[in-house]
Structures are given as structure tokens and as C-alpha cells.
VOBA-1610 file (N, C-alpha, C; in pm, whole numbers, padded with zeros to 5 digits, always signed):
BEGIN
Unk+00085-00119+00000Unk+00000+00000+00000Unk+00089+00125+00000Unk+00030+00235-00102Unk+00126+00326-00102Unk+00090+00478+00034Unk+00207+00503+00051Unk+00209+00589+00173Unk+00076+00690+00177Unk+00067+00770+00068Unk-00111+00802+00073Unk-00235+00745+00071Unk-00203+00598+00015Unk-00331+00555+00095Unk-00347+00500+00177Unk-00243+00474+00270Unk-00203+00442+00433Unk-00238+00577+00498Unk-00268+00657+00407Unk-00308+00777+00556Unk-00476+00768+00511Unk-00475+00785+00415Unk-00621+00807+00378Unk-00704+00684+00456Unk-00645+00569+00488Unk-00735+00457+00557Unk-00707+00474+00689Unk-00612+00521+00691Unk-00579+00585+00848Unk-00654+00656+00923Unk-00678+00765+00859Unk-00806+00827+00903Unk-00904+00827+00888Unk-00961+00778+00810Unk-01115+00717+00787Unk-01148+00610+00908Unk-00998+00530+00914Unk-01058+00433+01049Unk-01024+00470+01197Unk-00996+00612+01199Unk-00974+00723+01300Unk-01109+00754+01344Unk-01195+00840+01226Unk-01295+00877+01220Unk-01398+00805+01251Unk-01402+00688+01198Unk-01465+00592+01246Unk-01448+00555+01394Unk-01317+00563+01455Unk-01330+00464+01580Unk-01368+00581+01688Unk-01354+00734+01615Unk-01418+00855+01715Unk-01537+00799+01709Unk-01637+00734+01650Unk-01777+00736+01660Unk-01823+00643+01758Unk-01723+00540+01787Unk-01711+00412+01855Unk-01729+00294+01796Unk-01723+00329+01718Unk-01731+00174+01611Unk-01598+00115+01639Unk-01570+00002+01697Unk-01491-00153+01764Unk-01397-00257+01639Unk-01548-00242+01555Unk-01485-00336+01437Unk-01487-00308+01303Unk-01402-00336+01210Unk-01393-00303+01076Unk-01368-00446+01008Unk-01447-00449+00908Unk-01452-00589+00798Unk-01347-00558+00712Unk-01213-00626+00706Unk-01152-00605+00643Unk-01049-00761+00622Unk-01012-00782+00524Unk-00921-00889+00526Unk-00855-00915+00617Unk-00809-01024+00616Unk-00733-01038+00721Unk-00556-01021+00648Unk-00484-00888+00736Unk-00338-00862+00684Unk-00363-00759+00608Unk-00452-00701+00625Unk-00510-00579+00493Unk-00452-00451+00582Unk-00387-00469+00718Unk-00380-00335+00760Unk-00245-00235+00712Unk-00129-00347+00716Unk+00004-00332+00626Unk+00013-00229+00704Unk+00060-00110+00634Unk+00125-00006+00700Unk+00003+00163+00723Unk-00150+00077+00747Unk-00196+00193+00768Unk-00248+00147+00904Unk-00133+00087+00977Unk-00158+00065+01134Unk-00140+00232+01165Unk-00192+00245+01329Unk-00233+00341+01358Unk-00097+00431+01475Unk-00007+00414+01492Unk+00087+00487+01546Unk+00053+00491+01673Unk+00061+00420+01793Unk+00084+00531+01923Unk-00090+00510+01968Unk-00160+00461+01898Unk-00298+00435+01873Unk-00390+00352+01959Unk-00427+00330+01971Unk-00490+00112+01982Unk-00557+00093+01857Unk-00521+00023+01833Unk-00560-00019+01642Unk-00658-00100+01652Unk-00781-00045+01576Unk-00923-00055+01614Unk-00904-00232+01563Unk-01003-00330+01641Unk-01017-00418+01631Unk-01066-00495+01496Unk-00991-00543+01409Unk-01022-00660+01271Unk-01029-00748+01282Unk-01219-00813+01288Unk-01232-00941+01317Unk-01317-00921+01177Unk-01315-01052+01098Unk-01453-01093+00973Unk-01540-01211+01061Unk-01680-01179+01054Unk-01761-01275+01092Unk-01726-01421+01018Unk-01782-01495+01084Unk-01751-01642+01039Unk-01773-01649+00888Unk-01911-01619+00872Unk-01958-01605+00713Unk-01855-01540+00627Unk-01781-01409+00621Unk-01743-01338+00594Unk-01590-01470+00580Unk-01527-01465+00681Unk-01394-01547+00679Unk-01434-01635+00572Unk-01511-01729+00559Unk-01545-01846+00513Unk-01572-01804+00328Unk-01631-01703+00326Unk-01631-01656+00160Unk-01527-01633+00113Unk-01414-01585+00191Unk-01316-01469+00201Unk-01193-01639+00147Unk-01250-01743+00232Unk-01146-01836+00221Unk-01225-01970+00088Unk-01341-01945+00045Unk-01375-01982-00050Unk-01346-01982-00232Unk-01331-02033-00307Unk-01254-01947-00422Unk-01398-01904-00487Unk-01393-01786-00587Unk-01526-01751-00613Unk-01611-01831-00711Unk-01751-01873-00707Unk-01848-01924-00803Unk-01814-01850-00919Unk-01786-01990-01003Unk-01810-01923-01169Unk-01892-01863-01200Unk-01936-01774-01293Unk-02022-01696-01353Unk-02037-01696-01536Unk-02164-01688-01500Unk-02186-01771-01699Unk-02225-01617-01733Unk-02119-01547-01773Unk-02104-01422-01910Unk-02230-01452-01947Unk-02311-01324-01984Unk-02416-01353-02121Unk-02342-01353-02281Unk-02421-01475-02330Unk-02416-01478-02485Unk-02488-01430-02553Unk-02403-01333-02624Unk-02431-01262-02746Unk-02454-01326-02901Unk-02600-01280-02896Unk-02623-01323-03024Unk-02569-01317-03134Unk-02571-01377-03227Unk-02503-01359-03401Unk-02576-01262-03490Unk-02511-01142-03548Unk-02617-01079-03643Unk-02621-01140-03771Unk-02655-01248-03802Unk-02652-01307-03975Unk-02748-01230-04064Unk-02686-01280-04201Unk-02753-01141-04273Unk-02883-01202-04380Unk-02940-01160-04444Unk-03056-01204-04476Unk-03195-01198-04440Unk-03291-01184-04525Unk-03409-01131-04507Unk-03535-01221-04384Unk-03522-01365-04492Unk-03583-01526-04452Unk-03506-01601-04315Unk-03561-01664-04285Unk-03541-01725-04182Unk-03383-01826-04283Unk-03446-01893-04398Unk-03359-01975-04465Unk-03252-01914-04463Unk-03256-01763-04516Unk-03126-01672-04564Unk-02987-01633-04446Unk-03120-01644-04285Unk-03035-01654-04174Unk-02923-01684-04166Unk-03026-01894-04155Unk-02952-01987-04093Unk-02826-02018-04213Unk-02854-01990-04348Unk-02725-02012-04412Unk-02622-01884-04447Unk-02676-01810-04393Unk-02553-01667-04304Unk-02464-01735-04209Unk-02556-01815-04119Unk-02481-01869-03968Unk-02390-01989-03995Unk-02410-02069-04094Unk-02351-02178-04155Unk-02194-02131-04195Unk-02241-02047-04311Unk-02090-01967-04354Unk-02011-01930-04239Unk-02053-01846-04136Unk-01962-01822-04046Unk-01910-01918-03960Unk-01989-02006-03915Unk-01932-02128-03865Unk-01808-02183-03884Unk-01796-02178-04055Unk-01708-02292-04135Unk-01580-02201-04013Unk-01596-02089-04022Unk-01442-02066-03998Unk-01471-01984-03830Unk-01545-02011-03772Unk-01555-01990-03621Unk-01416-01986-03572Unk-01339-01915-03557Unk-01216-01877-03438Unk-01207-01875-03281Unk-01352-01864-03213Unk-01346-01952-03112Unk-01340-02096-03102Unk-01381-02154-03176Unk-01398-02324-03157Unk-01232-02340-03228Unk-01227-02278-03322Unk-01062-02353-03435Unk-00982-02371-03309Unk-00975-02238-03239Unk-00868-02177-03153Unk-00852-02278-03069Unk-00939-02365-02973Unk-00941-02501-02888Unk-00854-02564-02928Unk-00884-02601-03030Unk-00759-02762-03032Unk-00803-02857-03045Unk-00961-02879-03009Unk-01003-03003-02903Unk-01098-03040-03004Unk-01093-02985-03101Unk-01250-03009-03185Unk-01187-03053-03361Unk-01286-03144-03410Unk-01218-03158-03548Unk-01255-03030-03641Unk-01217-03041-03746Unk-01246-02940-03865Unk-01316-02885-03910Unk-01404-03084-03967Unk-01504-03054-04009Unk-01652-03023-03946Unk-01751-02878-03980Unk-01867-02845-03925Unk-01968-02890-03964Unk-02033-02935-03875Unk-02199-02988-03905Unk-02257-02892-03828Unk-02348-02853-03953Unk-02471-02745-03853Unk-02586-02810-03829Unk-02711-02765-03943Unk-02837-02835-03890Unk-02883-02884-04028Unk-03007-02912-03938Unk-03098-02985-04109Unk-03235-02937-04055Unk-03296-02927-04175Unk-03494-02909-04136Unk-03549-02788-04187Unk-03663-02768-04148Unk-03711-02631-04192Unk-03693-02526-04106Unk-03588-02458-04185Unk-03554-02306-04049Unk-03706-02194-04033Unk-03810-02278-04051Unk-03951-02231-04042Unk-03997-02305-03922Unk-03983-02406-03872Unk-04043-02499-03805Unk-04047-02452-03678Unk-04171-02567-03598Unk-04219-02442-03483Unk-04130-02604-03356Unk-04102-02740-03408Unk-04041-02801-03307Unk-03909-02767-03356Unk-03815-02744-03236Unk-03672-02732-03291Unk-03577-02862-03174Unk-03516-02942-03205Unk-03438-03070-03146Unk-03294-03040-03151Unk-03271-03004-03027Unk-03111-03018-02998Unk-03066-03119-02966Unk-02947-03170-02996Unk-02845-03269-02954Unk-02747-03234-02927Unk-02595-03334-02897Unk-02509-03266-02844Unk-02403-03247-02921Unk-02363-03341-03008Unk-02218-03310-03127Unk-02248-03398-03204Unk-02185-03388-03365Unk-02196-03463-03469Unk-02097-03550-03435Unk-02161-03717-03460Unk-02035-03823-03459Unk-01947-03833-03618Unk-01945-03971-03623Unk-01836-03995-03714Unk-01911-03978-03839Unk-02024-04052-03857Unk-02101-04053-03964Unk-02198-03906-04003Unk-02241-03807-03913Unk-02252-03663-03928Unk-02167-03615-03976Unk-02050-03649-03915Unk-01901-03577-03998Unk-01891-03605-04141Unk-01906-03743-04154Unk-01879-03755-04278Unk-02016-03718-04384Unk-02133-03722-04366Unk-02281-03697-04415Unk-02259-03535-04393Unk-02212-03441-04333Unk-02204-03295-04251Unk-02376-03288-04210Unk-02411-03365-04155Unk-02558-03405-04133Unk-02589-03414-04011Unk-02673-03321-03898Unk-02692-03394-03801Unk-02772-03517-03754Unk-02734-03615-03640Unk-02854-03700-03615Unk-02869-03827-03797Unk-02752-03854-03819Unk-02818-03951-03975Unk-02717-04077-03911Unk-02593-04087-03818Unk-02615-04192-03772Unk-02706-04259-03717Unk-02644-04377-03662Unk-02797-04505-03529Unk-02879-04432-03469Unk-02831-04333-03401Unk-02922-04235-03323Unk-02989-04127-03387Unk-02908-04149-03479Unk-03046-04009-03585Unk-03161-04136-03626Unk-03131-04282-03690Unk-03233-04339-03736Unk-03339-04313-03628Unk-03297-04397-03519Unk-03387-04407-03414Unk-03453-04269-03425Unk-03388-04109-03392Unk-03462-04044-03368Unk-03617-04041-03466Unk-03485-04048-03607Unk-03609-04059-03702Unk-03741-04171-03735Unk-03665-04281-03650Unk-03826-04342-03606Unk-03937-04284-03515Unk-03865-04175-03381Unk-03965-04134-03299Unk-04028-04003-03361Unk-03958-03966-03468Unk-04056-03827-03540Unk-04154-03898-03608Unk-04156-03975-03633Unk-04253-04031-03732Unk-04372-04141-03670Unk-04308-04162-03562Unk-04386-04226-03485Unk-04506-04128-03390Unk-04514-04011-03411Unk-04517-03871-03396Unk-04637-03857-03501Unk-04584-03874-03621Unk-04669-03820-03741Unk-04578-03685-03815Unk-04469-03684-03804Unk-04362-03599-03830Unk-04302-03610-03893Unk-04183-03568-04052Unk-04082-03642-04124Unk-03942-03491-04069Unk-03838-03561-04097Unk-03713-03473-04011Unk-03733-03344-04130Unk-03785-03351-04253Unk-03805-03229-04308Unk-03907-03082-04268Unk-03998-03190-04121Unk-04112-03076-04079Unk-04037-03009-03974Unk-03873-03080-03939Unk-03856-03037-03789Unk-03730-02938-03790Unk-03663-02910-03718Unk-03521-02832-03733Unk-03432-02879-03660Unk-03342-02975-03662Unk-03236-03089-03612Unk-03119-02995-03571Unk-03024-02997-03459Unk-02930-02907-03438Unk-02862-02922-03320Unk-02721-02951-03329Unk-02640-02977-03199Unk-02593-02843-03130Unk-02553-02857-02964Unk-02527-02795-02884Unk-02346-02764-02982Unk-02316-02811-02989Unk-02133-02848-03031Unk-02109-02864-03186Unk-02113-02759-03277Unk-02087-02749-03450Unk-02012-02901-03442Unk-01914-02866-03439Unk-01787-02997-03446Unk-01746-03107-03368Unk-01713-03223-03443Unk-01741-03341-03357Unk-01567-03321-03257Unk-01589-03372-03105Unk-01516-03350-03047Unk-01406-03460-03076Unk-01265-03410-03074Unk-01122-03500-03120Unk-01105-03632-02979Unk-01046-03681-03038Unk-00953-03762-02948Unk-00874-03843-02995Unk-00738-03914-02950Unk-00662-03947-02976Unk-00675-04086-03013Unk-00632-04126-03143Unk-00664-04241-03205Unk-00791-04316-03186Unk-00893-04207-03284Unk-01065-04124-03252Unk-01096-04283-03347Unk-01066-04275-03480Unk-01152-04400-03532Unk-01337-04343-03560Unk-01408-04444-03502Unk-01518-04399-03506Unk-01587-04346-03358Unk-01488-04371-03300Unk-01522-04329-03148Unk-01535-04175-03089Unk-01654-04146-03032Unk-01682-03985-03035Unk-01692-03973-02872Unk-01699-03841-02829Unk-01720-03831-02678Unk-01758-03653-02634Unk-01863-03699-02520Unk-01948-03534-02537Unk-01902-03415-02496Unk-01944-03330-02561Unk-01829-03225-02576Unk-01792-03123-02432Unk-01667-03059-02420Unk-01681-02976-02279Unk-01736-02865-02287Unk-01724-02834-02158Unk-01821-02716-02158Unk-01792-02578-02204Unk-01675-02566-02234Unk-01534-02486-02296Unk-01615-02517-02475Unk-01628-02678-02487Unk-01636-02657-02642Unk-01775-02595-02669Unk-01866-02681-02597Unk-02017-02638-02628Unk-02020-02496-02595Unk-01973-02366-02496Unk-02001-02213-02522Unk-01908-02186-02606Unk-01815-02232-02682Unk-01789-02158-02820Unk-01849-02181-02912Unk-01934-02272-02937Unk-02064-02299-03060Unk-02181-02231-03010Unk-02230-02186-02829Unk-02321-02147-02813Unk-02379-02060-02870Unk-02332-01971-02917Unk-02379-01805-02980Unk-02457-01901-03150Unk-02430-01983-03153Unk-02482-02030-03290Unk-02573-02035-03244Unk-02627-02160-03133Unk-02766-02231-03112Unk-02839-02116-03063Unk-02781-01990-03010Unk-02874-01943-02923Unk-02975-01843-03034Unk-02877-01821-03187Unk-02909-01726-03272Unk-03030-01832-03314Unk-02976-01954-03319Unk-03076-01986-03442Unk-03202-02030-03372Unk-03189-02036-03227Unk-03348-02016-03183Unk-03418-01860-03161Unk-03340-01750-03188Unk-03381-01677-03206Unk-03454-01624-03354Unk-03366-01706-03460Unk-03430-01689-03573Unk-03613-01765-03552Unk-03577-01899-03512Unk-03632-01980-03599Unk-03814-01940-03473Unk-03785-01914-03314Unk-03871-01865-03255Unk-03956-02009-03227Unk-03892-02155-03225Unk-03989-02233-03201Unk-04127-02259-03102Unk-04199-02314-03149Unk-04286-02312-03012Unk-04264-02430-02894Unk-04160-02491-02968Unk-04116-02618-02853Unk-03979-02652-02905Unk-03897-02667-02773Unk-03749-02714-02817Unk-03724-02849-02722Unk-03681-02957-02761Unk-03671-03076-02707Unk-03486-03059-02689Unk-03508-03108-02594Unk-03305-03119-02584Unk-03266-03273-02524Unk-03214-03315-02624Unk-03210-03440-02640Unk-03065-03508-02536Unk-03107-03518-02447Unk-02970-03578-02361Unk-02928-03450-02247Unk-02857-03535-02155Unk-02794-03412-02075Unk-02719-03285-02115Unk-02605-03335-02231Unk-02565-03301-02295Unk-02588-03110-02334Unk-02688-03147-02426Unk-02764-03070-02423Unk-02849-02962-02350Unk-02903-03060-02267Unk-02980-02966-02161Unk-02909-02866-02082Unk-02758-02956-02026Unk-02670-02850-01972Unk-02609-02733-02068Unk-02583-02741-02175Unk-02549-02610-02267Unk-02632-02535-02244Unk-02766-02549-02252Unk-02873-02432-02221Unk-02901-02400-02108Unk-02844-02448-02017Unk-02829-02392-01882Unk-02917-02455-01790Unk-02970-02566-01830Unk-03055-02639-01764Unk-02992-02785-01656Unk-02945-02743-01479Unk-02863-02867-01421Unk-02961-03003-01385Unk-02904-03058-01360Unk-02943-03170-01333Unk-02965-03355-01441Unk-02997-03381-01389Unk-02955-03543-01458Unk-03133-03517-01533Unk-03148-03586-01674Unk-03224-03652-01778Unk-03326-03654-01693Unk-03321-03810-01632Unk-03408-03857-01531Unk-03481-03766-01441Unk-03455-03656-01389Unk-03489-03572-01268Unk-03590-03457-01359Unk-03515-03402-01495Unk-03553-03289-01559Unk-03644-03327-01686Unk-03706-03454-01707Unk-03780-03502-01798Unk-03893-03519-01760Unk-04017-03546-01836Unk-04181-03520-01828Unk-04205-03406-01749Unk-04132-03316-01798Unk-04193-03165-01746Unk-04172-03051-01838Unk-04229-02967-01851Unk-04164-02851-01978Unk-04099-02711-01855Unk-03973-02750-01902Unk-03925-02587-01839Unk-03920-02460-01910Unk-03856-02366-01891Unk-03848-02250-01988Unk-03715-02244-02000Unk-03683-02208-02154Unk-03578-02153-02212Unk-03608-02003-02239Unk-03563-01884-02199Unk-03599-01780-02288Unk-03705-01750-02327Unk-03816-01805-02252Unk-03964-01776-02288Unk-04025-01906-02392Unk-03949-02033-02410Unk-03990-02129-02504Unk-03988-02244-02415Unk-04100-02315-02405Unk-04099-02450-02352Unk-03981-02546-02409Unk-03935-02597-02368Unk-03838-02701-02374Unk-03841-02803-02243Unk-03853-02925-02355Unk-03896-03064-02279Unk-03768-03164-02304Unk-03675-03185-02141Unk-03576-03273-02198Unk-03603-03380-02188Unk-03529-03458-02281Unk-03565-03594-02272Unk-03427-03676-02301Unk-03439-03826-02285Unk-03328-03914-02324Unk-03281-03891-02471Unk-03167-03891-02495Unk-03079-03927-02647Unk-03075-04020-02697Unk-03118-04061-02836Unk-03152-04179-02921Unk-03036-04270-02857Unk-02952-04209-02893Unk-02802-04325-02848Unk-02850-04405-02707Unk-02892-04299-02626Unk-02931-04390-02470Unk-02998-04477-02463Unk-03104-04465-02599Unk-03243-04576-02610Unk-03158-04707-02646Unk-03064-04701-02770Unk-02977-04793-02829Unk-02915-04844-02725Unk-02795-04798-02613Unk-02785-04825-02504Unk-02779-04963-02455Unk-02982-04906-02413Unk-03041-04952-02327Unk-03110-05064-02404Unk-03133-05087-02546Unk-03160-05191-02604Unk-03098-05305-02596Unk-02954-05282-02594Unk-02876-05373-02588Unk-02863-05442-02482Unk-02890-05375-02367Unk-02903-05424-02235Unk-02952-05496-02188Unk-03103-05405-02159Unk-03258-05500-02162Unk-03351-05471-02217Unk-03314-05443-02330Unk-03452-05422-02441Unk-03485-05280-02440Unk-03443-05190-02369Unk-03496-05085-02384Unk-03618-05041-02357Unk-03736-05062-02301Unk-03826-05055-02284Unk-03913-04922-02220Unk-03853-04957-02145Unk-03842-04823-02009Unk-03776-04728-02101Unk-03721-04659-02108Unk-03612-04607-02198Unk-03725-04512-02322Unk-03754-04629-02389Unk-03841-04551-02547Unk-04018-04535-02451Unk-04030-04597-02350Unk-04152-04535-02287Unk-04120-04431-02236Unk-04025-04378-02160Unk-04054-04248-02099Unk-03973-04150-02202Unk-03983-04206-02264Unk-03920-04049-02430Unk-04047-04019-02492Unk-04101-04136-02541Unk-04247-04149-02610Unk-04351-04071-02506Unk-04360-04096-02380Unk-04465-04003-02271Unk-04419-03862-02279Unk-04272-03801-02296Unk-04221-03678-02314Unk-04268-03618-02419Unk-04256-03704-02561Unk-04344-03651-02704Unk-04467-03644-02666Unk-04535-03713-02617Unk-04662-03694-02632Unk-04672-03571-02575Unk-04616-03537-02479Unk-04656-03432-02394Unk-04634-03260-02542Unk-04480-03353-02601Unk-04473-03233-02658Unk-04521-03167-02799Unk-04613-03285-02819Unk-04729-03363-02946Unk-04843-03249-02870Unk-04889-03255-02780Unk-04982-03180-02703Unk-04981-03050-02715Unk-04860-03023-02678Unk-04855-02818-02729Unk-04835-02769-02792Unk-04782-02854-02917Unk-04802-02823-03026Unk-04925-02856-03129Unk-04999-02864-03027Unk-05187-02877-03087Unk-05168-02975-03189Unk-05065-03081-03211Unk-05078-03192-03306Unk-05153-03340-03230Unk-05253-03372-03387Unk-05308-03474-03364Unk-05271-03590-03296Unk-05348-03663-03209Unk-05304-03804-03130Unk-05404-03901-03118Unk-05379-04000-03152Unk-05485-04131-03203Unk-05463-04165-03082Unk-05596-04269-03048Unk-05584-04354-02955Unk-05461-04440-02953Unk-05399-04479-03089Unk-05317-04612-03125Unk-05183-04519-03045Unk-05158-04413-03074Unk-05065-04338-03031Unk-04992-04298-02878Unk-05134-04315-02825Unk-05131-04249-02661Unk-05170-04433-02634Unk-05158-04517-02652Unk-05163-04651-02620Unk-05029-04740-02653Unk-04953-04695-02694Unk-04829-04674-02744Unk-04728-04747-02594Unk-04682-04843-02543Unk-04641-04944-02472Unk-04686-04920-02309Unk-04858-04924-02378Unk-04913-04921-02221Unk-04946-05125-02190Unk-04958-05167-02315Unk-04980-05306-02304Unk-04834-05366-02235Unk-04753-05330-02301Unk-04583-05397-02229Unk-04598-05332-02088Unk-04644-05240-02063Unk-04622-05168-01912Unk-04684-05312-01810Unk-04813-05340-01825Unk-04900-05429-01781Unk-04833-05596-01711
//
């Protein structure tokens, strides 16, 4: 501390201790050289609380993300504004951690369901397609099982680029949280373009990029808010596959299928009996 502002705290905690004030909140070792001379040097205690923050390191803090201005009139003209810039994104290149090649989305940048996932695998990479591997089929069995084709919907990962690893092959792994907020400003634009009336976020994955904690299981058959948009999370095709292999999966494509329905519902789309009966017989 420099010699003027050892006086300037000097007397302020002069002034202060004329009033009778005992104690001052101050670090602990913060007095250095604006001890008080000849004085009694007013008493520095931090309440317990106080010590305890003081010896805590501080809670991260999630910056707000700033949207993308892409250029174009149409919703279409947007999302392939946001595409172009992608290719050469300088936050994500800059990582290290991510491959090359970008996969954005697929669907109608009109559509009112919009489906997040979490990164393109091997076969997205190579298709630049999201969701057209195993887990895109599957998904694309539950859109349709729906009454839906992936052309009515808008398909789109948390993470442009599939995440690296060392002697990768076909082997993929979900992205950090470092990778997914340098792609964030994409997803967040293109739900601002696209304004869905329902966003499904397919896996934890996912759900946590949008800021949503907790495990699948805990945060599913319920609609929370994103930004003023219902969003219903649910399990990731891959998890259903999983769990097929396991024990059939059952459990698994029932409580994804009870999540659609729910999200079949607010989006005022039709539901047959055959539909909402849909593995209540296996439940039995």
C-alpha cells in the first residue's frame, strides 16, 4: 500500500473509531502499514460467514451470450448466413479439441419443433448431417412415430464440431463445456431466428449447454423455460440404443415417447388412440 493511501485509511478508520465503532470488515493482513501509530488499532475481526467466503474461491459466472447478427431477409437466408460463419468460427478452431469438419443443422428453419443434440459423430461428420447416424435413425423413427418427417422439424447440436480424441476412429465423446459455449452463440441465434414453439433437448448433454442442471431422469416429463420457449428434456436416441442392448430398452423408449406426447400436445398436433396406447400393453 502506497504511503497516501495508508493515511487516507488511516483516518477514515480514525474517524470511524471517534464514533465508537470496535470493528472493521476487512481482510485479514489488509492493515500493512496503515496501522495506527501510538494508537490502539481498532479491532479486525470478519464474521464467520465473511472469513469463510473470504477463504472460499469464487463461483463461476456464466457471461451472457451474445447473439449472431446473420444477414438475410428469410429465416432460410439466416440460418445459411450462420452456416458460412461457422465454417471458420475462431473460437472453436482456436481449442484444439474439436475436429475441422462443421456440421450445422438440417430441417425447416420455419419450423415451430426445434431438437437439440449434443455433437456430430463420425457418420454426421462424414454426411455434414446432423442426427443420420444409429441415433439419428432411431430419432427418425420417434418423429414419425409422432406423425412428423425430419423435413417438418429443425435438427441441431449444442457443439458445431465433432469432439477429437486421440486415435478417434469412429469413437466420439461429449463435448466440454469450454467446447459447447464456443458454438453457443450459434444455437442461441438460431433459436432466435427460428422462434420455435417447442425445443426438445435431447440428452444431458444438451440440456446442460442451455443452462438447464441436473440429470435426464430428474428434468424429464416436465416442460421448463428456455428464454420464454418451452423445452422438454428428454433421453438421447443413443441412450435408447444403449439400453436396447441391455434390456430391451423398454423403459427407456416409454418415458421419451410419454415426453413426445406431452410435446405432441402443445403443439396442438393430432393423437390417435393407437398413439397415446403406445407401450401401455408392455407396461402391464
Amino acid at each position: 500500500m502506497s504511503t497516501a493511501a495508508a493515511a487516507l485509511l488511516r483516518d477514515h478508520l480514525l474517524h470511524r473509531q471517534s464514533k465508537g465503532e470496535t470493528h472493521v470488515l476487512l481482510r485479514p493482513g489488509a492493515f500493512g502499514k496503515a496501522a495506527i501509530s501510538g494508537r490502539p488499532e481498532p479491532k479486525v475481526e470478519a464474521p464467520v460467514a465473511a472469513r469463510e467466503s473470504l477463504e472460499r474461491p469464487p463461483e463461476p459466472t456464466k457471461s451472457r451470450v451474445s447473439l449472431l447478427t446473420p444477414s438475410g431477409n428469410s429465416n432460410a437466408e439466416k440460418i445459411a448466413s450462420l452456416v458460412a460463419m461457422a465454417e471458420t468460427w475462431e473460437p472453436a478452431r482456436q481449442l484444439g479439441s474439436l475436429r475441422q469438419t462443421m456440421v450445422f443443422s438440417v430441417g425447416d428453419p420455419n419450423a415451430k419443433l426445434m431438437l437439440i443434440g449434443e455433437a456430430p459423430g463420425a457418420e454426421e461428420e462424414r454426411q455434414r448431417e446432423p442426427f443420420v447416424g444409429p441415433a439419428g435413425q432411431k430419432l427418425t423413427g420417434i418423429l414419425k412415430a409422432m406423425g412428423l418427417e425430419r423435413s417438418q422439424v429443425y435438427i441441431s447440436n449444442i457443439c458445431k464440431f465433432r469432439p477429437a480424441m486421440d486415435n478417434q476412429g469412429s469413437a466420439n465423446r461429449a463435448p466440454t463445456e469450454q467446447e459447447m459455449a464456443a458454438c453457443l452463440p450459434f444455437v442461441l441465434t438460431e433459436i432466435d431466428i427460428l422462434r420455435p414453439q417447442v425445443i426438445v433437448a435431447l440428452g444431458a448433454t444438451a440440456s446442460k449447454g442451455l443452462g438447464l442442471e441436473g440429470s435426464v431422469g430428474r428434468l424429464r416429463g416436465q416442460f421448463h423455460e428456455f428464454q420464454g420457449t418451452p423445452i422438454m428434456v428428454t433421453y438421447h436416441p443413443s441412450y435408447i440404443l444403449r439400453e436396447e442392448k441391455m434390456n430391451g430398452g423398454m423403459q427407456a423408449k416409454r418415458q421419451v415417447w410419454e415426453d413426445m406426447l406431452q410435446v405432441m400436445e402443445r403443439l396442438g398436433l393430432p393423437i390417435s388412440e393407437k398413439q397415446r396406447g403406445f407401450f401401455k400393453a408392455a407396461a402391464k
